[in-house]
C-alpha positions as CSV (number, residue, x, y, z in Angstrom):
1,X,6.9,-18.7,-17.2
2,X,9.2,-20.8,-14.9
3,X,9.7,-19.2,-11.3
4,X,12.3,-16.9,-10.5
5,X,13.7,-17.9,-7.8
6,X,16.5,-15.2,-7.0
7,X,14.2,-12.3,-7.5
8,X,11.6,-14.0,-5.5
9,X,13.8,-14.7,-2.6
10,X,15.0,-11.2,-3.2
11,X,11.3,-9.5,-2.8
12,X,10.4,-11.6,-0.4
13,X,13.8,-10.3,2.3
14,X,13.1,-7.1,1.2
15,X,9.1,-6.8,1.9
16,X,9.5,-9.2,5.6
17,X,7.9,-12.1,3.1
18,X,4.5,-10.2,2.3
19,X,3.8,-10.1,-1.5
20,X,0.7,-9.2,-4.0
21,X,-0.6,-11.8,-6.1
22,X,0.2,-9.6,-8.7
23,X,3.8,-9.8,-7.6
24,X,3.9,-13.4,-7.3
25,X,2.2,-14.4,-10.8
26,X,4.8,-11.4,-12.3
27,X,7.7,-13.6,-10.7
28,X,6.0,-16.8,-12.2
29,X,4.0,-18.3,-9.7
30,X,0.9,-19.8,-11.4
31,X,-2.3,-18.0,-9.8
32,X,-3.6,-22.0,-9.2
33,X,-0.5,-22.0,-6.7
34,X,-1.0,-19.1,-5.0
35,X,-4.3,-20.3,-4.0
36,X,-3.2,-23.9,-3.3
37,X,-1.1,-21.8,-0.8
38,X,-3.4,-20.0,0.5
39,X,-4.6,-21.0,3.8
40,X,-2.0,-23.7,4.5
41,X,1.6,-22.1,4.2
42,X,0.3,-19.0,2.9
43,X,-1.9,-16.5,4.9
44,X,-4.2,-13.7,3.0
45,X,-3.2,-10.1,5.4
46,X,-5.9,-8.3,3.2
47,X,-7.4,-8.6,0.1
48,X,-4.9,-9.5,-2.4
49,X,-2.1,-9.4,-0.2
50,X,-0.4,-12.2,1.3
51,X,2.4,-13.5,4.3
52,X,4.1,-16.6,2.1
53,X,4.9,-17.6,6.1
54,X,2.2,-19.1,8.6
55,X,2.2,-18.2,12.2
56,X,0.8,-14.6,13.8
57,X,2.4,-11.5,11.6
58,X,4.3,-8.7,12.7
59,X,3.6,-5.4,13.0
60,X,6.0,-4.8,10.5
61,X,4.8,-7.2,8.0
62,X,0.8,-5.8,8.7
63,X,3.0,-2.4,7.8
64,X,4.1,-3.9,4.4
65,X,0.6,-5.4,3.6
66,X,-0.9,-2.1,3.8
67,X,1.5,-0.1,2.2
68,X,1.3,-3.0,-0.7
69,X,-2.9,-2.5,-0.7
70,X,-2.6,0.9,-0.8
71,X,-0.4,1.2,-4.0
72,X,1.9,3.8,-5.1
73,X,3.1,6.9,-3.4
74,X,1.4,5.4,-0.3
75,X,3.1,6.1,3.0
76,X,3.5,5.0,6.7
77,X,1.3,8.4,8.8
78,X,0.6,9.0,12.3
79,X,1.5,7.1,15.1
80,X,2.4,4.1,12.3
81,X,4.9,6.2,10.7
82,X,6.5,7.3,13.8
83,X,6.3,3.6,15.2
84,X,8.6,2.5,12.0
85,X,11.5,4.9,13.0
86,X,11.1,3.8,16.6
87,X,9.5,6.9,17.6
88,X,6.5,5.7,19.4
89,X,5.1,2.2,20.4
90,X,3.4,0.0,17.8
91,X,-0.6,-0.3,18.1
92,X,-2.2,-3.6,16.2
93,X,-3.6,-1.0,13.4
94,X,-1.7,0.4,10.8
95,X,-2.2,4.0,9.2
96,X,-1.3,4.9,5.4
97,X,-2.1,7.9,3.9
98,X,-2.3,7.4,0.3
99,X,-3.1,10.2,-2.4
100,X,-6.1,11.9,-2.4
101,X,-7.1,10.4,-5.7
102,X,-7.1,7.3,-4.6
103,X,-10.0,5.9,-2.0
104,X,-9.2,2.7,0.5
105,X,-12.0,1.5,3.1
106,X,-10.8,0.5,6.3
107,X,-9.8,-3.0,6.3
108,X,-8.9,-5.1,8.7
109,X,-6.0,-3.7,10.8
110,X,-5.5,-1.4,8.2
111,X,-6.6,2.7,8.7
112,X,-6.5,4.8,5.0
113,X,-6.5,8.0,5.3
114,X,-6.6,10.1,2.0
115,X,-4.6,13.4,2.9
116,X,-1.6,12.9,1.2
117,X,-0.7,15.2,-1.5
């Protein structure tokens, strides 16, 4: 499956260039390129979840990547969610809740905490 282009470029402005391998094979990237990439214009945040830019990332891409681990109906929580509306300064650690279902060890910068509902 050839790359496509417009929907990459289109994921990557709206997730501030942090994708899931799953994402990037869906949009045709062969999984041999994502891991040629790896390491020398692309970074690995946390497992399975990548910066497609080098150089140190932003809060608010370290904000996507966990949000990305996490999966669905995850969400920004304590001082992290209030950080994204401006609310409070950022912190080099990111909190998610995710549902309770669903169980994330701390990785990294990133904090899960399983009390959403």
């Amino acid at each position: 499956m050839p790359l496509d282009e417009k929907a990459w470029r289109e994921l990557l402005g709206k997730q501030q260039s942090v994708v899931t391998r799953a994402q990037a094979i869906a949009l045709g990237w062969h999984r041999t390129a994502v891991e040629h990439r790896l390491g020398r214009t692309w970074q690995r945040l946390l497992p399975s979840v990548y910066l497609t830019t080098t150089g140190v990332p932003t809060w608010e891409q370290k904000a996507w990547a966990g949000l990305l681990l996490a999966g669905e109906r995850a969400a920004l929580t304590s001082w992290s969610g209030l950080a994204q509306w401006g609310l409070a300064d950022e912190r080099p650690d990111v909190h998610v809740a995710l549902p309770h279902e669903r169980r994330l060890a701390d990785v990294d910068f990133l904090v899960g905490d399983g009390r959403l509902v």
